[in-house]
py3Dmol code that shows the C-alpha trace and the ligand (Angstrom):
import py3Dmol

protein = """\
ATOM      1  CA  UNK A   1      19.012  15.500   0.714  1.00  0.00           C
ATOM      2  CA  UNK A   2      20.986  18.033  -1.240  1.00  0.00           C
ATOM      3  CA  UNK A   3      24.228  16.765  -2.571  1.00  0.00           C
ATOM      4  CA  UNK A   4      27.703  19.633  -3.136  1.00  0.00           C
ATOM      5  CA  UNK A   5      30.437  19.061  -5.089  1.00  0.00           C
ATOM      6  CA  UNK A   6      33.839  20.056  -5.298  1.00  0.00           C
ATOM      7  CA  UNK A   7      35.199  19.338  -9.270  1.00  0.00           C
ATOM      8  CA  UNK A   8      38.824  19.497  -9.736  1.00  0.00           C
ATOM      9  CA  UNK A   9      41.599  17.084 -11.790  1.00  0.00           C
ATOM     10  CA  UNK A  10      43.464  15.676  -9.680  1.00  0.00           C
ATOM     11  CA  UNK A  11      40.798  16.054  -7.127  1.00  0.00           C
ATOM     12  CA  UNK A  12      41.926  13.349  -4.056  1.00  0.00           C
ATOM     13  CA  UNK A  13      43.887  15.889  -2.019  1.00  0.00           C
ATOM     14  CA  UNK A  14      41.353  18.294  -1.861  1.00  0.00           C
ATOM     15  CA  UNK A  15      40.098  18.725   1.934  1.00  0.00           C
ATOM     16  CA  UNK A  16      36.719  20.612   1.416  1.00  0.00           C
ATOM     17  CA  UNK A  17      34.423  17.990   1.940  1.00  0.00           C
ATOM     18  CA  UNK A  18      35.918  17.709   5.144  1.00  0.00           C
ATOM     19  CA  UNK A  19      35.370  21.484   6.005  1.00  0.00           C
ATOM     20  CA  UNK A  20      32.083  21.355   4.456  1.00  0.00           C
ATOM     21  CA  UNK A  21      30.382  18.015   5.828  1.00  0.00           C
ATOM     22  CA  UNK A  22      32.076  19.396   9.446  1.00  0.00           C
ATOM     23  CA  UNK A  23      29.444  22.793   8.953  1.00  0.00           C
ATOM     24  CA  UNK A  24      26.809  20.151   7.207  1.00  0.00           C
ATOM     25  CA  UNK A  25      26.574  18.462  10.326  1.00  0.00           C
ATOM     26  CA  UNK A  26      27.123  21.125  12.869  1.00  0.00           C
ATOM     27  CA  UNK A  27      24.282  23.238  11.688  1.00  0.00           C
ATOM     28  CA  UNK A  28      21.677  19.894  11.070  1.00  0.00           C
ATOM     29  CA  UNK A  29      21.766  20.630   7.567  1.00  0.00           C
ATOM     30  CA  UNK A  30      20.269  17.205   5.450  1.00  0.00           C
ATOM     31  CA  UNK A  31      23.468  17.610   2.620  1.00  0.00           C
ATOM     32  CA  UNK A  32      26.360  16.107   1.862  1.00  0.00           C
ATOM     33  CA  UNK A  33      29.639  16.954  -0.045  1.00  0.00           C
ATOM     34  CA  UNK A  34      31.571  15.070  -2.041  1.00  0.00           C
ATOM     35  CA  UNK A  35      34.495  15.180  -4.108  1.00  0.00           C
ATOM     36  CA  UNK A  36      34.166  14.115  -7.859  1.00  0.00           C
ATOM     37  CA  UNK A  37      37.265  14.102 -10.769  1.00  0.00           C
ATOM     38  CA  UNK A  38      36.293  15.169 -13.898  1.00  0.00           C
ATOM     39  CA  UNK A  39      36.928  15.355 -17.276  1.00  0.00           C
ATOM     40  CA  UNK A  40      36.804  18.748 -19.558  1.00  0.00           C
ATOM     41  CA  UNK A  41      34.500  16.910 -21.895  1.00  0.00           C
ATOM     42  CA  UNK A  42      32.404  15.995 -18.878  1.00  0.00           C
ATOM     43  CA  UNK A  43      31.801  19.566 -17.608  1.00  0.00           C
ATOM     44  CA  UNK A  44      28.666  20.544 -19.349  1.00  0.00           C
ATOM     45  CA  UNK A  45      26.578  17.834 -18.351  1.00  0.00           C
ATOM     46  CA  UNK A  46      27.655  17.879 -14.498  1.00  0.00           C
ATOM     47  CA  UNK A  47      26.777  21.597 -14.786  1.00  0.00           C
ATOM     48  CA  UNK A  48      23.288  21.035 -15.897  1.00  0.00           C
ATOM     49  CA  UNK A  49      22.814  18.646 -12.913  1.00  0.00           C
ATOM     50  CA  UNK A  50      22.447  21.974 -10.981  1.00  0.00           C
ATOM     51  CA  UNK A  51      19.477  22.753 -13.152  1.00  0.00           C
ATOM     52  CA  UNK A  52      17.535  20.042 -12.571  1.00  0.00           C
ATOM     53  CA  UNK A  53      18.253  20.198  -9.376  1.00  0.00           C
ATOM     54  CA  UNK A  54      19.941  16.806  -8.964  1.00  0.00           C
ATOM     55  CA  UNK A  55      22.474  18.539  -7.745  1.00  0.00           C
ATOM     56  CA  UNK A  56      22.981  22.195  -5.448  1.00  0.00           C
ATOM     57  CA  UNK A  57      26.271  23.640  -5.443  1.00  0.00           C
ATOM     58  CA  UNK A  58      29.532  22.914  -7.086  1.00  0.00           C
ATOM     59  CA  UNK A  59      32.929  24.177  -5.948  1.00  0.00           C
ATOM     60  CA  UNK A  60      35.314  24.358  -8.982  1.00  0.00           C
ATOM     61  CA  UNK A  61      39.016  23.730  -8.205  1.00  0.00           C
ATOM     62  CA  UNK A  62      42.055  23.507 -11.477  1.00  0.00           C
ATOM     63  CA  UNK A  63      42.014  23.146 -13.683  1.00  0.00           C
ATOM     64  CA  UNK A  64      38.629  23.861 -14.139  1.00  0.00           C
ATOM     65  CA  UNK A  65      37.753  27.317 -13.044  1.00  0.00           C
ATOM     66  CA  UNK A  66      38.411  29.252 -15.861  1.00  0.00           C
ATOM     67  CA  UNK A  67      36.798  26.519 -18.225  1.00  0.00           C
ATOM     68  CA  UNK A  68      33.334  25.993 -16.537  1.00  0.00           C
ATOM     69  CA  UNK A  69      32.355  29.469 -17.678  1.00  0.00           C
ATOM     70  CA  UNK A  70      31.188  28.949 -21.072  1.00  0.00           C
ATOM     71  CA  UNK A  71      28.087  26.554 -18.957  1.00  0.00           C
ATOM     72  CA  UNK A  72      26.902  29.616 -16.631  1.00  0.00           C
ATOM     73  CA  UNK A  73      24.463  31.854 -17.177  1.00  0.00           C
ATOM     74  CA  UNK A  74      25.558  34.732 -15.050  1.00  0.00           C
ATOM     75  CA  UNK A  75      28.759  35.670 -13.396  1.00  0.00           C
ATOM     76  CA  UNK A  76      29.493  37.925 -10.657  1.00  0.00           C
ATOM     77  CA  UNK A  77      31.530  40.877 -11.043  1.00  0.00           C
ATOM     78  CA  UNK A  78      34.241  38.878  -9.231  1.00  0.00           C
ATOM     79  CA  UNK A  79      34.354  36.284 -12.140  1.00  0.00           C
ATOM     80  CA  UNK A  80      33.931  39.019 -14.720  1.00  0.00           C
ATOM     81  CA  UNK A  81      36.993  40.520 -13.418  1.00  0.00           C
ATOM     82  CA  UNK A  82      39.685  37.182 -12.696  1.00  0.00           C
ATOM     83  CA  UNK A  83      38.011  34.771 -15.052  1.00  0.00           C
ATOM     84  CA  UNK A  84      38.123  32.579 -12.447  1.00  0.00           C
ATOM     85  CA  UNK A  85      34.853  30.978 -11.214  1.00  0.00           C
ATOM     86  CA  UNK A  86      35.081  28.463  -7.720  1.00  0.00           C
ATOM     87  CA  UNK A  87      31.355  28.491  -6.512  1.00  0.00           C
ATOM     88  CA  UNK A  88      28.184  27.651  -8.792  1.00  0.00           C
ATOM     89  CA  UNK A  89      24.822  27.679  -7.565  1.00  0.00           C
ATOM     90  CA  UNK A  90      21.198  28.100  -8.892  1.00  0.00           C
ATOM     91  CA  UNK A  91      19.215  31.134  -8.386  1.00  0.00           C
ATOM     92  CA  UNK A  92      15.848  31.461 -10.367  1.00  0.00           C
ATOM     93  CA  UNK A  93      16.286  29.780 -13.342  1.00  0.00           C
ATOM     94  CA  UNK A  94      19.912  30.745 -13.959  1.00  0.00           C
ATOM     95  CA  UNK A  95      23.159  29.080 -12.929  1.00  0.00           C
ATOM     96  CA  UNK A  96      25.414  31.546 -11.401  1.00  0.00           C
ATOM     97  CA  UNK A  97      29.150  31.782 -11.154  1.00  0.00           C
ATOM     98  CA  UNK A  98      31.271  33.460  -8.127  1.00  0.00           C
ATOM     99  CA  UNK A  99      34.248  33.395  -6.862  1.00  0.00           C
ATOM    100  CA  UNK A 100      34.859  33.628  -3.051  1.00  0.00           C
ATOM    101  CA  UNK A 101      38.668  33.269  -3.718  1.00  0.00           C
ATOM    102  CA  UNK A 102      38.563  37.155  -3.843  1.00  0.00           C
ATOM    103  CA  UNK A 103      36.566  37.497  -0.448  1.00  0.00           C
ATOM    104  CA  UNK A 104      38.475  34.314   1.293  1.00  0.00           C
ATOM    105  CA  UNK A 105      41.821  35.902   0.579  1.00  0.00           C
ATOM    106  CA  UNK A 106      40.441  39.554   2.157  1.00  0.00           C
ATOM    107  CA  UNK A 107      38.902  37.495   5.280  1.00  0.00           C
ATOM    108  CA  UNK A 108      42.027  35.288   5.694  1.00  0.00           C
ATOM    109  CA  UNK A 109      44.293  38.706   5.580  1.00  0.00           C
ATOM    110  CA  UNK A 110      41.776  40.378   8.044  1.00  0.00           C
ATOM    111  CA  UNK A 111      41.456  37.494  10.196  1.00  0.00           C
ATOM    112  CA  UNK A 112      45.111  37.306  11.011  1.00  0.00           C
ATOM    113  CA  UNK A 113      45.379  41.140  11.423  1.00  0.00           C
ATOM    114  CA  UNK A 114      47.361  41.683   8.396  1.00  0.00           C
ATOM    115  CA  UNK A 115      46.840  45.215   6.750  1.00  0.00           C
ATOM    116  CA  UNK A 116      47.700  45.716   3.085  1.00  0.00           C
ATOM    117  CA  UNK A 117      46.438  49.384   3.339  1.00  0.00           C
ATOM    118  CA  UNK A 118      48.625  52.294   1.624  1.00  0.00           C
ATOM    119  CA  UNK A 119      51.151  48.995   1.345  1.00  0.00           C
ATOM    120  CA  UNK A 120      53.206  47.552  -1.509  1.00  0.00           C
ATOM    121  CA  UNK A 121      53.104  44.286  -2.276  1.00  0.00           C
ATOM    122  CA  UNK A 122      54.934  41.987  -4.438  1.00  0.00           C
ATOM    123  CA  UNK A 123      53.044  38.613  -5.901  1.00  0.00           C
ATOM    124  CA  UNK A 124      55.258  36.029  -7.012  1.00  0.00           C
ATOM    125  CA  UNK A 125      53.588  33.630  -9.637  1.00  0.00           C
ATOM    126  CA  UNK A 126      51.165  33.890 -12.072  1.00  0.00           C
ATOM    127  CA  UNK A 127      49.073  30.992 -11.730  1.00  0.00           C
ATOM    128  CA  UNK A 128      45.357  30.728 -11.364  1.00  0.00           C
ATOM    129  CA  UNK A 129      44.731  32.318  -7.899  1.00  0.00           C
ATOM    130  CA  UNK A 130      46.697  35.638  -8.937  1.00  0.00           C
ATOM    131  CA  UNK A 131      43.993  37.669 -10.456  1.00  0.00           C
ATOM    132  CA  UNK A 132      41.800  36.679  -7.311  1.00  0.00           C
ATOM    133  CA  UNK A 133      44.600  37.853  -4.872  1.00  0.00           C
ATOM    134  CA  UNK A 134      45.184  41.113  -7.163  1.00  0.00           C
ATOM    135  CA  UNK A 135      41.097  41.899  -7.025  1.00  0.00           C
ATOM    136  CA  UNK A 136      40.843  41.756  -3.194  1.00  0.00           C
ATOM    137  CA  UNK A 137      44.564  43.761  -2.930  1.00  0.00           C
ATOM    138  CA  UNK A 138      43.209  46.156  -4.854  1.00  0.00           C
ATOM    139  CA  UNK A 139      39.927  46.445  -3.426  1.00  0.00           C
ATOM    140  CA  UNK A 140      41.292  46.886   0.357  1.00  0.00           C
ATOM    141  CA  UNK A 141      43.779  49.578  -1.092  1.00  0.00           C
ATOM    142  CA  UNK A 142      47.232  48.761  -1.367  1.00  0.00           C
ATOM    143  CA  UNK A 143      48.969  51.478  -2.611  1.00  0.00           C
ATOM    144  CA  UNK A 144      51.410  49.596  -5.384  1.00  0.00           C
ATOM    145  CA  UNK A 145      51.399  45.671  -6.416  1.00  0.00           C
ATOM    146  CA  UNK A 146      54.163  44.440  -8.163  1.00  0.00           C
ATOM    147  CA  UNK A 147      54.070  40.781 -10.091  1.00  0.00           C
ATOM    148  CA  UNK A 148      56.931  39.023 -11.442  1.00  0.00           C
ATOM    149  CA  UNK A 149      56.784  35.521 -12.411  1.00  0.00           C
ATOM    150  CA  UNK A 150      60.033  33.051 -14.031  1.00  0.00           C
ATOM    151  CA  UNK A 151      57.805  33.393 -17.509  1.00  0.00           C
ATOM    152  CA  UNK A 152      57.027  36.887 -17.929  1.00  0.00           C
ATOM    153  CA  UNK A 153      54.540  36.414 -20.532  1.00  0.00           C
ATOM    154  CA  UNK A 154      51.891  35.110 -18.060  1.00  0.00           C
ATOM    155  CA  UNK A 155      52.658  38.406 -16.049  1.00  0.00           C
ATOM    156  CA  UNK A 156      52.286  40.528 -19.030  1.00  0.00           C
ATOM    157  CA  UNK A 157      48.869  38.494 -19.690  1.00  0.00           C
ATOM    158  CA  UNK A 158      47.871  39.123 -15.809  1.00  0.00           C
ATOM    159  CA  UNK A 159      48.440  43.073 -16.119  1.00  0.00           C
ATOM    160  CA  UNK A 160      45.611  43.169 -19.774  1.00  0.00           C
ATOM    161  CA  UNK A 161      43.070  42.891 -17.078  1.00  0.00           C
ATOM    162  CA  UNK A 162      44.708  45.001 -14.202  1.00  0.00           C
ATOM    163  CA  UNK A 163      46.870  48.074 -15.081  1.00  0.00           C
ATOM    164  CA  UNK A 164      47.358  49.046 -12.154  1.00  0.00           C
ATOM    165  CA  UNK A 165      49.979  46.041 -11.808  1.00  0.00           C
ATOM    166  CA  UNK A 166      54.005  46.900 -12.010  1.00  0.00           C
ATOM    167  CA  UNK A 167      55.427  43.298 -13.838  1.00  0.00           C
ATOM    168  CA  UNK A 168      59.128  42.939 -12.564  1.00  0.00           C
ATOM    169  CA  UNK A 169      61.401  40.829 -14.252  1.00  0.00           C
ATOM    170  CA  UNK A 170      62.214  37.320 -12.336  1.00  0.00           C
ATOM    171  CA  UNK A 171      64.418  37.919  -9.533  1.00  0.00           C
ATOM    172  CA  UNK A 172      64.393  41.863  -9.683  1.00  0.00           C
ATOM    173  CA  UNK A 173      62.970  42.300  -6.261  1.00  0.00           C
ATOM    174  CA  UNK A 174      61.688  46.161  -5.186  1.00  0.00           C
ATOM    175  CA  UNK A 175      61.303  48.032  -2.274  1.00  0.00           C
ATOM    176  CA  UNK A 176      58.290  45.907  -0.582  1.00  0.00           C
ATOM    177  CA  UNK A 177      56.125  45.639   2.622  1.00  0.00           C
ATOM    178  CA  UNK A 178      54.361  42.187   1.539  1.00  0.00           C
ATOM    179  CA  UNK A 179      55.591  39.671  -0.365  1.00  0.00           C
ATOM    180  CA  UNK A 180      52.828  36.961  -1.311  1.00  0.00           C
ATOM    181  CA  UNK A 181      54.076  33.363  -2.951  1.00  0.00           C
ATOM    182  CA  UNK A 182      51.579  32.426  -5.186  1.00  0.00           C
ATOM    183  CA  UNK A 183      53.550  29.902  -7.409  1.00  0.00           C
ATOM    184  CA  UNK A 184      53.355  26.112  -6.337  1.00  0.00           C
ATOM    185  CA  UNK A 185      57.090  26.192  -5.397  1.00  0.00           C
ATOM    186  CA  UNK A 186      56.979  24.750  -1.220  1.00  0.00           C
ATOM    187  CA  UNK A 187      54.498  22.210  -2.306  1.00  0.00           C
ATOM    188  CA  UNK A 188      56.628  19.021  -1.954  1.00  0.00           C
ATOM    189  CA  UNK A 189      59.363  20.977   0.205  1.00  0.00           C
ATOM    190  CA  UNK A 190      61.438  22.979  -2.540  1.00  0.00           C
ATOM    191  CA  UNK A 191      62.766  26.305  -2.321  1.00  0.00           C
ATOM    192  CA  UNK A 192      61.900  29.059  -4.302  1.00  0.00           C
ATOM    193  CA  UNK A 193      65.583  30.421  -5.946  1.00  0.00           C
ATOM    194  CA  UNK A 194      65.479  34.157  -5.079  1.00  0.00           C
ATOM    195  CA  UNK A 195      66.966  36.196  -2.385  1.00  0.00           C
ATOM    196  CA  UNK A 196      64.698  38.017  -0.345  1.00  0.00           C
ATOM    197  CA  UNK A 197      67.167  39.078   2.831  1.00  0.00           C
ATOM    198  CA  UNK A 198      64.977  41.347   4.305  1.00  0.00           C
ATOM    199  CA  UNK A 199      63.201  41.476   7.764  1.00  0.00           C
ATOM    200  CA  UNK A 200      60.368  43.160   9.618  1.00  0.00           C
ATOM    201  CA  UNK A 201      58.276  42.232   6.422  1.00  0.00           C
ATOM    202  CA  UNK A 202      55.535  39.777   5.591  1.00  0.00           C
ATOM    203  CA  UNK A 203      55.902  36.764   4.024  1.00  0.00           C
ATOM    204  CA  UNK A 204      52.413  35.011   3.187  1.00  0.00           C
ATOM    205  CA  UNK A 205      52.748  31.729   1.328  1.00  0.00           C
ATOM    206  CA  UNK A 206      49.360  30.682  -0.373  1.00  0.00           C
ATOM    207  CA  UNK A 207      50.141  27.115   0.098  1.00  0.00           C
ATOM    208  CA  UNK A 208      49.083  26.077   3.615  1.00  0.00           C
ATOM    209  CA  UNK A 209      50.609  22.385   3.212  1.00  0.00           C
ATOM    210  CA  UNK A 210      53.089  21.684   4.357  1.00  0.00           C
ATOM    211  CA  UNK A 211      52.349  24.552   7.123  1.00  0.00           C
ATOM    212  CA  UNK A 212      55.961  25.887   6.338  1.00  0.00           C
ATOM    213  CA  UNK A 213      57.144  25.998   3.551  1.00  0.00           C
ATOM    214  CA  UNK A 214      60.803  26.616   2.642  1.00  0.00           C
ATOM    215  CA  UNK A 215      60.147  30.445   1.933  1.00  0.00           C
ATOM    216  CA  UNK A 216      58.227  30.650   5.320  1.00  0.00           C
ATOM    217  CA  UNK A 217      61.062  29.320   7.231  1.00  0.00           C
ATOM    218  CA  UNK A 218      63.655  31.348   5.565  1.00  0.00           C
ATOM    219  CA  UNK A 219      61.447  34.218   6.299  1.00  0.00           C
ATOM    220  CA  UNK A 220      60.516  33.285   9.582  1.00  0.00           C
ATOM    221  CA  UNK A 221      64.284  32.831  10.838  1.00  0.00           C
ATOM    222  CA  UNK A 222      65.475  36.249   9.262  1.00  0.00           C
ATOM    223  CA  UNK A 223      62.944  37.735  11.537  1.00  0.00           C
ATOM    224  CA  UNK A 224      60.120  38.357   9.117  1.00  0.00           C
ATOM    225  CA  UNK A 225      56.056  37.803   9.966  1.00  0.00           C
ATOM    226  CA  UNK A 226      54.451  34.850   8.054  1.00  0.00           C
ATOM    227  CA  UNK A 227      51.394  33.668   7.227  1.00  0.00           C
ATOM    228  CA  UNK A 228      50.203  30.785   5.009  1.00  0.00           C
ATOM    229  CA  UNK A 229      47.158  30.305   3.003  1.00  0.00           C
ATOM    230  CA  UNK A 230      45.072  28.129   5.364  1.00  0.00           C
ATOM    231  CA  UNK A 231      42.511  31.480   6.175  1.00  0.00           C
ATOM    232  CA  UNK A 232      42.303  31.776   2.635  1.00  0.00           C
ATOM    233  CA  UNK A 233      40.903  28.569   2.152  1.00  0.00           C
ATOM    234  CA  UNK A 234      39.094  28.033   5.193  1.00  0.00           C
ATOM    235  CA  UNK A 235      37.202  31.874   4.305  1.00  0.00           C
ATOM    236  CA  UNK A 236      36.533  30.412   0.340  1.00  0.00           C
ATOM    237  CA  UNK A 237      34.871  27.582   1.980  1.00  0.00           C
ATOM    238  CA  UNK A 238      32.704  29.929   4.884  1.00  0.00           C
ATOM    239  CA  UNK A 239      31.628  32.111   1.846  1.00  0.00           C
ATOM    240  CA  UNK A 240      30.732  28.967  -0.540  1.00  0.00           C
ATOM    241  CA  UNK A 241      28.647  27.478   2.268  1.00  0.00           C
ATOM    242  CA  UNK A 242      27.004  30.531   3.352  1.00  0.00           C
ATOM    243  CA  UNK A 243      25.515  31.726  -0.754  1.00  0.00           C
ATOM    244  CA  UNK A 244      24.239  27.516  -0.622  1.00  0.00           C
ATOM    245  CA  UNK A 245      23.026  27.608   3.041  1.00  0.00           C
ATOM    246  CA  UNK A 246      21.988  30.787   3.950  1.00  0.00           C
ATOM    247  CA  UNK A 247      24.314  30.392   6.963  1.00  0.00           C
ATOM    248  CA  UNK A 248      27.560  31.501   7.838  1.00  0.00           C
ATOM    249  CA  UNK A 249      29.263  28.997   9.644  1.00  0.00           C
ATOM    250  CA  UNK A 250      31.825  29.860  12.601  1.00  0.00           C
ATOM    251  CA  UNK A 251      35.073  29.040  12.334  1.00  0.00           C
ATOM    252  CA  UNK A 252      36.540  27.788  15.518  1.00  0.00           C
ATOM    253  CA  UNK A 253      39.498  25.825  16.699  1.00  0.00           C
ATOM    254  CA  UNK A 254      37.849  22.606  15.819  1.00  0.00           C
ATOM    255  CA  UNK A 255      37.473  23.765  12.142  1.00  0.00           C
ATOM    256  CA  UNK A 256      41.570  24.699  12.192  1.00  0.00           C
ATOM    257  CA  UNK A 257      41.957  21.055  13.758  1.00  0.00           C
ATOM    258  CA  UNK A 258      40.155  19.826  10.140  1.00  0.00           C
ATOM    259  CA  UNK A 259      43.299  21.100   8.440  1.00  0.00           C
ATOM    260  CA  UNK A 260      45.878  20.113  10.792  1.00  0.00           C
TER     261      UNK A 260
END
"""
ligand_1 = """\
31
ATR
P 47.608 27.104 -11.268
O 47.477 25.632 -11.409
O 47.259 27.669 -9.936
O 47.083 27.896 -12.412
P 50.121 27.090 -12.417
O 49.601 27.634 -13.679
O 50.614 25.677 -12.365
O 49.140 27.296 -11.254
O 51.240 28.069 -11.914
C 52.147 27.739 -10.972
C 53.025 28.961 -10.738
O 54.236 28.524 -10.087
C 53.456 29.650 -12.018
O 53.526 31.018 -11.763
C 54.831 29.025 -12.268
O 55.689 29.811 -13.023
P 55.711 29.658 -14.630
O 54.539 30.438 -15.114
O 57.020 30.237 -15.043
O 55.607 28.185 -14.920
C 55.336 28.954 -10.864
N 56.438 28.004 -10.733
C 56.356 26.659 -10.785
N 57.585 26.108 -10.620
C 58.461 27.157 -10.457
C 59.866 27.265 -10.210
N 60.638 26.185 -10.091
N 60.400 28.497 -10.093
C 59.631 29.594 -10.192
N 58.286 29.568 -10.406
C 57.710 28.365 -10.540
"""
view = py3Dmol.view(width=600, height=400)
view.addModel(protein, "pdb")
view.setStyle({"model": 0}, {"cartoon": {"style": "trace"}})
view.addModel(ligand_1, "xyz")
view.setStyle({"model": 1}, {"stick": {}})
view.zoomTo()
view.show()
């Protein structure tokens, strides 16, 4: 049987074994995924369970996905570009890092008929899922991205690896046409302090629980379009399973059910 892994700290909220044992068992697939808390200092050695083969895929969750890439032996461009790894698998004899974060945010934007081409978007945040976000923008052709987060210096640090980024001071909002929250502000039902009285824009919120968050409501009831991140995740997941499976598995209303 082969055995997946999701590695995160905390770890108990995470809902892709759920997704994942769903596909496991609707493609007869002998697997199962767990979910497993780790320790930095236990990271190598859970790593080199993929080389012996005890184990066959790992998803890497935070705080963890910058930090497991000292233990690969090859990255994709993805990873060389965010530093951000979420999928590990074997392939040969090396142990490869991806990152479907990039491709699940593109599928999740197509998917729900969102088009970010020619547009300008603003990012708000800074956290680990920006440069992922920024990659796929970039790659789909927005035409600007500006990123402003309450400590500029992780903004400053996000724009070293993409120049193309605009860092705005936080609360200077610009002329946009898509304005993606990307900090954890919404998580336990706050509001994110800035004034954003605009409408006939998007609103996407990466956080996709609670379903609305404060900044999706506001949004919503000035007569903006929203979107949270639930595509996102559920399109990470698809494009995990389908590099360890060789199968792409649908994504129907039962799989949305999953996440509630
Ligand atoms: P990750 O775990 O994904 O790497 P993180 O590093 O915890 O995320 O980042 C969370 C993001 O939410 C950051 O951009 C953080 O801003 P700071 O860099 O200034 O800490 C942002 N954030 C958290 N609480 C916030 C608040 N009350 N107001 C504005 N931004 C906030």
């Amino acid at each position: 049987m082969k055995k997946f892994f999701v590695i995160g700290n905390p770890i108990s909220h995470s809902l892709s074994p759920e997704l994942h044992n769903f596909w496991i068992k609707k493609n007869k697939i002998n697997a199962v995924y767990d979910k497993i808390k780790l320790e930095e200092s236990e990271l190598k050695d859970f790593i080199n369970k993929l080389r012996n083969e005890e184990i066959h895929g790992i998803n890497v969750t935070v705080p963890f996905k910058n930090k497991v890439i000292k233990y690969l032996d090859k990255l994709s461009l993805e990873v060389e570009t965010t530093d951000s790894v979420n999928t590990i698998y074997k392939s040969g004899n090396d142990i490869i890092g991806h990152n479907t974060d990039v491709a699940g945010f593109e599928l999740g934007l197509r998917h729900s008929k969102i088009n970010v081409l020619h547009k300008s978007i603003l990012i708000l945040g800074a956290g680990g899922v920006v440069p992922s976000i920024i990659y796929s923008l970039l790659s789909m052709g927005c035409k600007k991205i500006f990123l402003s987060n309450r400590t500029i210096e992780k903004a400053e640090n996000i724009k070293k690896k993409f120049d193309e980024v605009e860092v705005l001071e936080w609360k200077k909002i610009p002329d946009f046409d898509i304005v993606i929250n990307a900090t954890s502000v919404g998580l336990k039902g706050e509001s994110l302090d800035l004034d954003l009285n605009t409408k006939d824009k998007v609103f996407y919120d990466v956080i996709y629980n609670p379903k609305e968050t404060q900044f999706l409501k506001k949004a919503r009831e000035n007569g903006n379009r929203i979107e949270n991140g639930k595509f996102m995740f559920i399109y990470q997941a698809n494009q995990s399973f389908s590099i360890w499976n060789n199968i792409i598995p649908k994504i129907d209303d039962e799989v949305l059910k999953i996440l509630g």
